[in-house]
Backbone bond lengths (Angstrom), bond angles and torsions (degrees), N, CA, C in turn:
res aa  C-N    CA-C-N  psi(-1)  N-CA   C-N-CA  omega(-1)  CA-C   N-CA-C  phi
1 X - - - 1.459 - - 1.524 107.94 -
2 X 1.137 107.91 132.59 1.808 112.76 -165.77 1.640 92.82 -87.72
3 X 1.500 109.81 170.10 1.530 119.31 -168.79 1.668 104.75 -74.52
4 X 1.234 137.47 -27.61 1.662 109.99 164.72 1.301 106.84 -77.94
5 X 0.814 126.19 -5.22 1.775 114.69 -176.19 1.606 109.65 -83.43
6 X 1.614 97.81 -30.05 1.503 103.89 178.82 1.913 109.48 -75.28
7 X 1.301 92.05 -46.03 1.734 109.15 164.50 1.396 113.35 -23.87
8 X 1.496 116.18 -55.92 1.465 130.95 -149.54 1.458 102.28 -108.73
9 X 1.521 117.73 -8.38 1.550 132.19 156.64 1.373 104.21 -59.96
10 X 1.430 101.75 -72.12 1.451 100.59 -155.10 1.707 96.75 -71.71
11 X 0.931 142.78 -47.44 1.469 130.91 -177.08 1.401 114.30 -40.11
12 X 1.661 106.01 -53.38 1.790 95.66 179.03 1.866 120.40 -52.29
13 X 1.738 94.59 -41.21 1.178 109.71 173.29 1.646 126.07 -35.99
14 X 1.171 86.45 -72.20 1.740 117.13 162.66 1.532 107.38 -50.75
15 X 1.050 146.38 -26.99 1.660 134.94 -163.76 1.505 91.73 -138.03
16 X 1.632 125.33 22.46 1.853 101.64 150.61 1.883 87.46 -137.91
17 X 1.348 93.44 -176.18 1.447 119.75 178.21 1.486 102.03 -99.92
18 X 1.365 131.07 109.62 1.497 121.96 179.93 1.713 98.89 -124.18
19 X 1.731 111.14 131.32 1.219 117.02 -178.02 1.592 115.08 -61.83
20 X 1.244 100.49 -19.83 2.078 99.92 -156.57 2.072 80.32 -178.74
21 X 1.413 116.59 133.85 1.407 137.53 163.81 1.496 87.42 -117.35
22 X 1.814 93.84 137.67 1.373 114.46 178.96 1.545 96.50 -146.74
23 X 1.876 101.78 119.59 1.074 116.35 -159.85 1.594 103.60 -119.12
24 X 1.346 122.56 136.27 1.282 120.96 -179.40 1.761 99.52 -118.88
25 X 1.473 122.65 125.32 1.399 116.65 -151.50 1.267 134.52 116.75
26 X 1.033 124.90 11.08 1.955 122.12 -161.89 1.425 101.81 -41.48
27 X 1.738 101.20 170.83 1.002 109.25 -169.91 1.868 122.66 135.22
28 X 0.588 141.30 -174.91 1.732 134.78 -173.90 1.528 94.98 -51.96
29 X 1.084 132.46 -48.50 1.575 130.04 179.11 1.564 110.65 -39.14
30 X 1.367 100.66 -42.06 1.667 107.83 -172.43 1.579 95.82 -70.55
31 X 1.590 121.34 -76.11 1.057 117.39 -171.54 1.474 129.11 -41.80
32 X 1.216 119.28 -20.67 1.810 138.36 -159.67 2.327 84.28 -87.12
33 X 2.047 96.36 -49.91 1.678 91.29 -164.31 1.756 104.87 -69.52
34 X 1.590 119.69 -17.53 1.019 122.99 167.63 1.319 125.79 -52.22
35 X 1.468 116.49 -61.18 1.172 128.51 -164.75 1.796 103.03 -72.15
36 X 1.331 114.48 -25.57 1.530 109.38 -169.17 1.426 84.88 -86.00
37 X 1.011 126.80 -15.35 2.345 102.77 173.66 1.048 82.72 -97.89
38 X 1.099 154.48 42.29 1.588 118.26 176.76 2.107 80.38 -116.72
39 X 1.241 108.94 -45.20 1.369 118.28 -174.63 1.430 110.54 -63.73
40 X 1.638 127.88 -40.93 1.035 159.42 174.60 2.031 98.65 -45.33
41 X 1.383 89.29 -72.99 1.621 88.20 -157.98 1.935 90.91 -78.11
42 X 1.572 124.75 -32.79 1.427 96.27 -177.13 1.434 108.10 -87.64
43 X 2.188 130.68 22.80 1.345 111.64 137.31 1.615 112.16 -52.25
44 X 1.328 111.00 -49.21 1.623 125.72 -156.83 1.785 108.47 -62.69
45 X 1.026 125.56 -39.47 1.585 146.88 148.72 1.479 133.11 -63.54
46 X 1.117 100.94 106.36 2.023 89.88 -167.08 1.730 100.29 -73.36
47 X 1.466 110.90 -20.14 1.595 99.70 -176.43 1.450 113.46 -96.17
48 X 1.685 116.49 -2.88 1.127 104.62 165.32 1.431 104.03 97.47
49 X 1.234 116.00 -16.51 1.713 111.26 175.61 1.349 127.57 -123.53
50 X 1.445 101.87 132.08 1.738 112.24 -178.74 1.376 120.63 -106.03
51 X 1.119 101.75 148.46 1.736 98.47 -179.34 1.380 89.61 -92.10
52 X 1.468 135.98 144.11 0.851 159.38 87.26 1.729 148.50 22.73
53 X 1.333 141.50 10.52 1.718 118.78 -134.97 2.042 81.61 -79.47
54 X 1.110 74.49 167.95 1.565 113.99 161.88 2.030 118.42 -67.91
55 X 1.190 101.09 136.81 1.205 84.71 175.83 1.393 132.01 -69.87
56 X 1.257 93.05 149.36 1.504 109.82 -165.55 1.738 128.97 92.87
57 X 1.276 85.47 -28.82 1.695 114.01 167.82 1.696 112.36 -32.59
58 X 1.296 126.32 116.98 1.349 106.03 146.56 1.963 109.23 -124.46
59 X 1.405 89.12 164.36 1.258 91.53 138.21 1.598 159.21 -132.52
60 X 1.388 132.88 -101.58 1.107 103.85 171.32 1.506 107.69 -97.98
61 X 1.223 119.37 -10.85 1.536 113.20 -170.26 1.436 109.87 -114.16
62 X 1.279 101.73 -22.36 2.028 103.69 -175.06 1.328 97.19 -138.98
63 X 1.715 103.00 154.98 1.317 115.64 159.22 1.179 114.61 -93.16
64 X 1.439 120.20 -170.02 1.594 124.51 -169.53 1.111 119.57 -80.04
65 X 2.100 122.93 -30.74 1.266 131.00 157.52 1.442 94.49 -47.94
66 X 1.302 130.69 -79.67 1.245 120.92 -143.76 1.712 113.40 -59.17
67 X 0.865 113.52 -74.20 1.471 136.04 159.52 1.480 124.01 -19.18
68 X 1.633 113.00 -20.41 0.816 134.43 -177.38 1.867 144.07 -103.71
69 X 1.783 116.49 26.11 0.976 98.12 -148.74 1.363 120.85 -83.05
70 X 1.177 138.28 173.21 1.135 129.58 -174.61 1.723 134.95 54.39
71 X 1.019 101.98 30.85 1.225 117.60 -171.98 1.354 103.81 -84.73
72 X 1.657 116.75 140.94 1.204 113.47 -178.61 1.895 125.95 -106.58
73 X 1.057 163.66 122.36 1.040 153.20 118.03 1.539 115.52 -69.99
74 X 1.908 78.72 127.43 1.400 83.12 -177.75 2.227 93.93 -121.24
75 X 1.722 104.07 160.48 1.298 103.50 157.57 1.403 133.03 -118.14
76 X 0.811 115.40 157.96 1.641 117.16 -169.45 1.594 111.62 -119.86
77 X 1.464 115.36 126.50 1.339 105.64 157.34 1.399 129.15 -62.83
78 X 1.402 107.66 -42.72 1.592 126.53 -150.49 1.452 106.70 -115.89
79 X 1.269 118.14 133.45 1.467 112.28 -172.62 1.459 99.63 -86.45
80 X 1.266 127.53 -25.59 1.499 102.85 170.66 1.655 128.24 -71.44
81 X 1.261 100.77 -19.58 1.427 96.94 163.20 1.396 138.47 -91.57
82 X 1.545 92.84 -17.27 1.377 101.53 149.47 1.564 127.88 -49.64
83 X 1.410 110.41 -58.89 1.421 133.73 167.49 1.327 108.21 -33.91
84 X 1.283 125.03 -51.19 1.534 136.44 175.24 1.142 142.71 -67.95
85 X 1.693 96.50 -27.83 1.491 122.63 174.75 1.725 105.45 -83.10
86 X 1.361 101.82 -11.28 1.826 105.92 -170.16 1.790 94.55 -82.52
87 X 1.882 94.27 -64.69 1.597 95.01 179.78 1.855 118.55 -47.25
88 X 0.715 102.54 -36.70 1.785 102.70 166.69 1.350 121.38 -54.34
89 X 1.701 119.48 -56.70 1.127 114.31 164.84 1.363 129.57 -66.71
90 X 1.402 120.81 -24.88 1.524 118.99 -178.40 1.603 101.49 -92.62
91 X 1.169 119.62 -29.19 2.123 116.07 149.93 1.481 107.05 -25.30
92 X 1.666 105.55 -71.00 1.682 118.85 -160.88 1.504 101.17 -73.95
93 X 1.208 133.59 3.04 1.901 116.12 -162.60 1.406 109.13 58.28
94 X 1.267 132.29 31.37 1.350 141.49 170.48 1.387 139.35 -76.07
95 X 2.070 97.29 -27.50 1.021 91.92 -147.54 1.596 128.49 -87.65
96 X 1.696 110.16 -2.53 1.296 127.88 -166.46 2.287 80.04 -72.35
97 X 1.248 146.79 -56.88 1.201 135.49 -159.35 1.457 101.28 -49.41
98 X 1.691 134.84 -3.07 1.578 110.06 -159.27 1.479 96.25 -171.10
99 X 2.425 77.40 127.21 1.536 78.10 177.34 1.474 121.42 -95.22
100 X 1.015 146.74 129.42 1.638 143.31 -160.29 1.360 105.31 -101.53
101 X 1.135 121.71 127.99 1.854 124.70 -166.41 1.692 96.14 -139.72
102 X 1.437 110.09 105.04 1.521 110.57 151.54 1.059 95.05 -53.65
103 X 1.770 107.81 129.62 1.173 146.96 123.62 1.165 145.93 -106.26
104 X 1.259 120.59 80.01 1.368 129.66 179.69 1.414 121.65 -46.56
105 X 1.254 130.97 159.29 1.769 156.38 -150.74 1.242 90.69 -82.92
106 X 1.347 132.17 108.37 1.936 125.49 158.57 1.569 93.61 -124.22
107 X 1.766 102.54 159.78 1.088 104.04 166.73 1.391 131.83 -71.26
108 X 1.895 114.42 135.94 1.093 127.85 -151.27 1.687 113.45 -89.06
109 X 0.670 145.95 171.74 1.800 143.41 -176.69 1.601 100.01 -100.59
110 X 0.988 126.38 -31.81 1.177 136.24 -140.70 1.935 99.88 -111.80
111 X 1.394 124.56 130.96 1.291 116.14 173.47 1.752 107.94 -146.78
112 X 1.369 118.82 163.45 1.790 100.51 158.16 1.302 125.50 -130.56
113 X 1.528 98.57 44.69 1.302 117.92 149.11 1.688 127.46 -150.35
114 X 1.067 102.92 19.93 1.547 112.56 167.22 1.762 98.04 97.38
115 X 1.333 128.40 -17.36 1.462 127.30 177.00 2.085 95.27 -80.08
116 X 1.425 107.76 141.23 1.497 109.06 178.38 1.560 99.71 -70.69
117 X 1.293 136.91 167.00 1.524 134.61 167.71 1.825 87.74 -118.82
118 X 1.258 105.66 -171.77 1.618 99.51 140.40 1.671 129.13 -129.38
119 X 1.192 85.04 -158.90 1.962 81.82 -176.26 1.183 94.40 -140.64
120 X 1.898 97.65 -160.34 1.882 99.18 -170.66 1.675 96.58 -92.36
121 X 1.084 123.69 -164.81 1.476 117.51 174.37 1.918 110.38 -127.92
122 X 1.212 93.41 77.58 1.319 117.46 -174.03 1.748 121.43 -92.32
123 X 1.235 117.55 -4.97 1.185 125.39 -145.97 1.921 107.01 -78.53
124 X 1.083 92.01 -10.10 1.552 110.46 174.91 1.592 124.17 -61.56
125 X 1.438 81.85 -55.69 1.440 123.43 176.26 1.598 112.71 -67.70
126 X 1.125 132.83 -41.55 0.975 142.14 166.72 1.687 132.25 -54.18
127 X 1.547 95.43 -48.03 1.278 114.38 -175.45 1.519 101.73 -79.87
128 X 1.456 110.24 -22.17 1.887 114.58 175.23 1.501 81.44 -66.96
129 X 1.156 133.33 -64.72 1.651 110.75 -151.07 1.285 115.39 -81.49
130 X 1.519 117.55 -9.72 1.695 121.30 158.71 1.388 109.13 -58.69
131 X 1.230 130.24 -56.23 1.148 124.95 160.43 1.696 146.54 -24.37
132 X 1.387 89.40 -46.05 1.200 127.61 166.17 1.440 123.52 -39.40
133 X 1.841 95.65 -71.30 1.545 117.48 -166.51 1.451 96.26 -91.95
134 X 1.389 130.52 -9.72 1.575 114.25 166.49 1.184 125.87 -8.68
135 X 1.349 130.07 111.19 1.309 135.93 158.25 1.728 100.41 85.71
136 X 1.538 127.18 6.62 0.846 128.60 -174.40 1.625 108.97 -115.20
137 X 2.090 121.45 146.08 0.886 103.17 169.45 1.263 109.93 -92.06
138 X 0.796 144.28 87.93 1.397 150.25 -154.56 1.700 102.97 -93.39
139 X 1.423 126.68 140.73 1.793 126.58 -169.91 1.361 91.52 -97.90
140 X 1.234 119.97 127.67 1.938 114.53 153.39 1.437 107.71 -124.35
141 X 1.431 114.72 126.71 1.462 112.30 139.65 1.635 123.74 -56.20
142 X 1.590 104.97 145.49 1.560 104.01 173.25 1.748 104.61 -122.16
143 X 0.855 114.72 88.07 1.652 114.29 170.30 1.939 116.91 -48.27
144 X 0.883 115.30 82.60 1.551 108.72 158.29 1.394 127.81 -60.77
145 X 1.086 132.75 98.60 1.639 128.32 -176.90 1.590 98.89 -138.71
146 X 1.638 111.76 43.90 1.894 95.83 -171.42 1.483 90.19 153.62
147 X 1.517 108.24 147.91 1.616 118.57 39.96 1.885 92.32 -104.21
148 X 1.062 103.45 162.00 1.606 135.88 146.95 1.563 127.78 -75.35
149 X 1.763 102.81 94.94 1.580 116.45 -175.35 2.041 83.62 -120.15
150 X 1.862 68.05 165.99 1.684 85.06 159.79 1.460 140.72 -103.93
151 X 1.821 96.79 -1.97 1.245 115.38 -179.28 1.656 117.65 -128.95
152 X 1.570 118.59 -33.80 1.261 103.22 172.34 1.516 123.95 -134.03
153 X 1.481 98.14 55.28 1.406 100.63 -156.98 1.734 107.57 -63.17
154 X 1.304 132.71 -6.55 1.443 130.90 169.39 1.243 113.45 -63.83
155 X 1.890 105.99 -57.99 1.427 99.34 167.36 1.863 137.16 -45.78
156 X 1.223 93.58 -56.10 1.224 110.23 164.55 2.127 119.61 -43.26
157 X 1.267 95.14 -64.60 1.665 101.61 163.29 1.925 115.36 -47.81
158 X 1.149 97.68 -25.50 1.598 104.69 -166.76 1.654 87.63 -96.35
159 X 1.244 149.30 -12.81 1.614 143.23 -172.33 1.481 93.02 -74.51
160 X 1.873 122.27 -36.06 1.913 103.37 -166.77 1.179 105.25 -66.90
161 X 1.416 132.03 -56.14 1.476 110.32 -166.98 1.620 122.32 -48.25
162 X 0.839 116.82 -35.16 1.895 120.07 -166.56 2.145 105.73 -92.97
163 X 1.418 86.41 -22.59 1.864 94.03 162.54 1.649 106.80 -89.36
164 X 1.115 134.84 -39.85 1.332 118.19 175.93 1.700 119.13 -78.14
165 X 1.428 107.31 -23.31 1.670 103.46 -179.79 1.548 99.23 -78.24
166 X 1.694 132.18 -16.42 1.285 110.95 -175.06 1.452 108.88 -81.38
167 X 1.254 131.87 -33.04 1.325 128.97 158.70 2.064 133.83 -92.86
168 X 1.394 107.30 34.57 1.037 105.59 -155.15 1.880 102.15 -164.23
169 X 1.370 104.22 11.44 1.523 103.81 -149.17 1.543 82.99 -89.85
170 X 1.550 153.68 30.96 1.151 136.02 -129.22 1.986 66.99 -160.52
171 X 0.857 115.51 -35.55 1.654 114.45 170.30 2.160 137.13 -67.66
172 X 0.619 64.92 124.15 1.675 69.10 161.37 2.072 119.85 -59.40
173 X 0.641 112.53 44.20 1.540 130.94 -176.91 1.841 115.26 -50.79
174 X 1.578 96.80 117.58 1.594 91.25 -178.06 1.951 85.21 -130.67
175 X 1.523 103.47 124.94 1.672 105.82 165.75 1.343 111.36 -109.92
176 X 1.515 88.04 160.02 1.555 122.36 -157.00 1.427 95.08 -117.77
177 X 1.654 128.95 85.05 1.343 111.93 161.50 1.456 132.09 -100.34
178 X 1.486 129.35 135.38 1.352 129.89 -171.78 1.433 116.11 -93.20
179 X 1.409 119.88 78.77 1.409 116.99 172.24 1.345 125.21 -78.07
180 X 1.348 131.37 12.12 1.433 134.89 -143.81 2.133 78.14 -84.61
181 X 0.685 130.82 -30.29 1.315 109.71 -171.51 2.054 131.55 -60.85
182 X 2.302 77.54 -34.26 1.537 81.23 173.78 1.896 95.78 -119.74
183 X 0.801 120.21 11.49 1.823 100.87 166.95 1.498 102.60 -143.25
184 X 1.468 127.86 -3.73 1.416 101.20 164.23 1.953 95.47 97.02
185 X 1.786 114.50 4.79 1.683 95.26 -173.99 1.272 98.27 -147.92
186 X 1.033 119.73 -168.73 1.581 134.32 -179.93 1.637 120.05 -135.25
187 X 1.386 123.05 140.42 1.250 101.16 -176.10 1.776 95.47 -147.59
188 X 0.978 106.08 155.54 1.527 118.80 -171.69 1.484 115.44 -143.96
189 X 1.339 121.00 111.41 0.769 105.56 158.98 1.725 131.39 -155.03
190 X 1.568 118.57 159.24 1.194 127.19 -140.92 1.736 116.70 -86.95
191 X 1.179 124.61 122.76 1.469 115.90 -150.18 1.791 107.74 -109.44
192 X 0.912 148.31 112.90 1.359 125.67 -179.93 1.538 90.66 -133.56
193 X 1.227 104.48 101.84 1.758 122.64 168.45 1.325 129.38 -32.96
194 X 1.322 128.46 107.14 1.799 122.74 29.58 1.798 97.74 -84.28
195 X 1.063 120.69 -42.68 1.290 118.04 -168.18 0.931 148.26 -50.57
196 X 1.898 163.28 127.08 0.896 146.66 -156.12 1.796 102.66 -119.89
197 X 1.217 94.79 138.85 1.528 92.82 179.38 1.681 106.08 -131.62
198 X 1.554 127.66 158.35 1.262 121.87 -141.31 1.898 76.35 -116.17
199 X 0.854 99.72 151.38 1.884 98.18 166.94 1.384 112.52 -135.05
């Protein structure tokens, strides 16, 4: 993700309330959505420190939506960039905001032209945070920055929307897609079911 794209990350970041960011792609995107909660929640804290739970975690007064904003999961195709995306965050003091999950390339259900592409293999992961937001309207950003093919990376880019509304359609959903590789732009936009709205 080139530096306005990261620019226009962290601003949305920075100017909404997001329950949980779910990023497919690591990489400076992650570190940039890190660092804006990290500033975010120790405005909200005069000492600067948050507890944390684990997902799924509650305790006695909050659940993990609530308790939770801006929290990042991110996925990874590639374990070396995974690997890289870790040393970056544990560089910045980042790394307790984000959980990083190799996810490797399986074939995807989803195509936009009738050929399958694939995606990451996240679906595990997903259904933990369907779980999660049960009965909740809970806000998520979805960062698109990936996966990385050599042949259908549109298709593939086109598998998050229809993989995150099957476990996630119960959300308030705003995406984050990174096209700067094949058109040079960025586009985002904000979903609240059935409707799509352009922002």
């Amino acid at each position: 993700m080139d530096t306005p794209n990261l620019a226009e990350l962290s601003s949305l970041i920075s100017l909404n309330s997001f329950d949980v960011i779910v990023e497919f792609g690591s990489g400076l995107s992650t570190v940039v959505a890190a660092s804006v909660t990290d500033e975010k929640l120790k405005a909200k804290n005069s000492d600067g420190q948050l507890a944390i739970n684990n997902l799924g975690e509650e305790n006695s007064s909050s659940s993990f939506a609530s308790a939770l904003p801006n929290y990042v999961i991110s996925f990874e195709q590639e374990a070396k960039y995974l690997n890289d995306t870790k040393k970056l965050l544990n560089a910045s003091g980042l790394s307790e905001y984000v959980d990083l999950y190799h996810a490797p390339l399986i074939q995807s259900l989803y195509s936009m032209d009738g050929d399958k592409g694939v995606f990451y293999d996240c679906t595990e992961k997903l259904l933990e945070l369907k779980r999660v937001f049960n009965n909740r309207n809970a806000k998520v950003l979805v960062i698109v920055d990936g996966p990385y093919t050599k042949n259908d990376g549109l298709s593939s880019v086109y598998a998050a929307l229809p993989t995150v509304l099957d476990y996630l359609s119960q959300c308030d959903i705003t995406m984050f897609a990174n096209n700067a590789n094949e058109y040079e732009a960025v586009s985002y936009t904000h979903l609240t079911l059935p409707t799509i709205y352009s922002v």
